[in-house]
C-alpha positions in Angstrom: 162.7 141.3 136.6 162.2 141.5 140.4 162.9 145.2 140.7 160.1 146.2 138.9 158.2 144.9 141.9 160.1 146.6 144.2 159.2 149.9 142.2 155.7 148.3 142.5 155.9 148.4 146.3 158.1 151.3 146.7 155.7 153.6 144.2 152.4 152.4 146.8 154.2 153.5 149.5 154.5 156.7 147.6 150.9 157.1 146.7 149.8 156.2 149.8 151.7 158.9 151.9 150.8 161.7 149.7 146.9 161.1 149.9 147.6 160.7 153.6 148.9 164.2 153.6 146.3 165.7 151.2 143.8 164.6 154.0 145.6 166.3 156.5 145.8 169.4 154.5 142.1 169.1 153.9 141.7 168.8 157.8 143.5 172.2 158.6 141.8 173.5 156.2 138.7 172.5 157.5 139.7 173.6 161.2 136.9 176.4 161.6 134.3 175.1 159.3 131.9 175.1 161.7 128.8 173.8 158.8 129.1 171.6 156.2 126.7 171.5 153.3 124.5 169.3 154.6 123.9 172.1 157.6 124.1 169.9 160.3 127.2 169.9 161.8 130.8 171.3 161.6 133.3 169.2 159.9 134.4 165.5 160.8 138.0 164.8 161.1 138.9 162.1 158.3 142.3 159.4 158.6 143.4 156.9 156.1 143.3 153.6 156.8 146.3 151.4 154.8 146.4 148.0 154.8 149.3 145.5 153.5 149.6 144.3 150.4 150.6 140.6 149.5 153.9 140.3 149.6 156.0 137.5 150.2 155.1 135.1 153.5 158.9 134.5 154.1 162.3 133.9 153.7 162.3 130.7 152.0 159.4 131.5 149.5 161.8 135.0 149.1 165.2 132.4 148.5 162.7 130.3 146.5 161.6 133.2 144.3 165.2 134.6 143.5 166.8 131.2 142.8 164.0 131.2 140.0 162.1 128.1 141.4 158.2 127.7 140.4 156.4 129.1 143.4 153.2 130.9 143.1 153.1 132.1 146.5 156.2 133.8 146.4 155.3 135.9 143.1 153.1 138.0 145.0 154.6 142.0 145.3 153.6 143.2 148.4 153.3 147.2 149.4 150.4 149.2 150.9 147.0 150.2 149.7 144.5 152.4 150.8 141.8 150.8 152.4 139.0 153.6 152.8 139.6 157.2 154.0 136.9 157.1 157.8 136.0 160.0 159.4 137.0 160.3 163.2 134.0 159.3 166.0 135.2 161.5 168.0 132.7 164.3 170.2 133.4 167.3 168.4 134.2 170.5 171.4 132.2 172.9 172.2 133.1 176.8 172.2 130.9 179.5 174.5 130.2 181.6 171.6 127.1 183.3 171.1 126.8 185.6 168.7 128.0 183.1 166.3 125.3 182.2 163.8 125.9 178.9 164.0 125.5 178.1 168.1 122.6 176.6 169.6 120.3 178.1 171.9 122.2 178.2 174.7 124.8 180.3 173.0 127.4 176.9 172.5 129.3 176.3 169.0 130.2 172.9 167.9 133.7 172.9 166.2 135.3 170.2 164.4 137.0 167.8 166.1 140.6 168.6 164.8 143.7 169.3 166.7 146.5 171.2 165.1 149.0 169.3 166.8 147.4 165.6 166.5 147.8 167.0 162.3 151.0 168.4 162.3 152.3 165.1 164.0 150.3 163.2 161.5 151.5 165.1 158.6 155.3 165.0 160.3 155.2 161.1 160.7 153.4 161.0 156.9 156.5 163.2 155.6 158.7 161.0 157.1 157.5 157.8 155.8 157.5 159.6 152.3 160.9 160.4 152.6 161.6 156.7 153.3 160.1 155.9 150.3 162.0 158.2 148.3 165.4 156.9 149.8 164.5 153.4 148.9 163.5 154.5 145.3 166.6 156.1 144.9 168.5 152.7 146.1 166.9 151.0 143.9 168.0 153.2 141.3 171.7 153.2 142.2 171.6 149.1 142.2 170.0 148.9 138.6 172.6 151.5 137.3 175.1 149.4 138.6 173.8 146.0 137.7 173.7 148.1 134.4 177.5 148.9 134.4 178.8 145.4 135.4 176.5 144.1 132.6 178.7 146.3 130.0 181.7 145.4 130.8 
């Protein structure tokens, strides 16, 4: 049944977006936390980093594969995984501030190194690959209920 590997890849994809967008929910969250609980400093911007899946190598393992020839190399379902979630290098800014309790002697504050717009873009781009997902599902979908129908018949 090759569509359940297409729900394979199509439900990574899934996954993958929405932890990509709890991440940037927990970075504007984070965009004035100025300490973690270690004390030391404010909080790092993290990104997810995906990486591919398998998958097939090309169109004559795919031909191979759906003609129902013996190929190990073509069986392979593809999609995305999460590799590790990395926290941004990035200098983090400084703000003259102080009478904040957390600025150094010289009255500067180190702030996280998040930018509202670099995460709304993120979270935008993130949306619309989850969306794509979601359309693809639903495809999916239509062409088994119809493979369905014809089968009836």
């Amino acid at each position: 049944m090759a569509f359940l590997g297409t729900m394979n890849i199509v439900g990574s994809g899934l996954t993958a977006q929405q932890l990509r967008l709890d991440i940037i929910s927990e970075n504007i969250t984070n965009m004035n936390t100025t300490r973690t609980e270690d004390g030391e400093d404010p909080y790092r911007r993290k990104m997810v980093v995906f990486e591919a899946q398998g998958g097939r190598n090309n169109f004559r393992m795919a031909m191979a594969s759906a003609m129902g020839a013996s190929n190990r190399e073509a069986d392979g379902t593809g999609g995305v995984r999460v590799v590790e979630i990395a926290e941004d290098p990035s200098e983090f800014p400084l703000s003259y501030e102080p009478t904040h309790p957390d600025a150094n002697e010289e009255g500067y504050l180190r702030l996280p190194n998040i930018t509202l717009v670099k995460e709304i873009t993120d979270a935008m781009a993130a949306t619309q690959a989850y969306s794509a997902n979601v359309t693809a599902f639903n495809t999916l979908k239509s062409v088994i209920s119809r493979g369905l129908e014809l089968g009836s018949r």
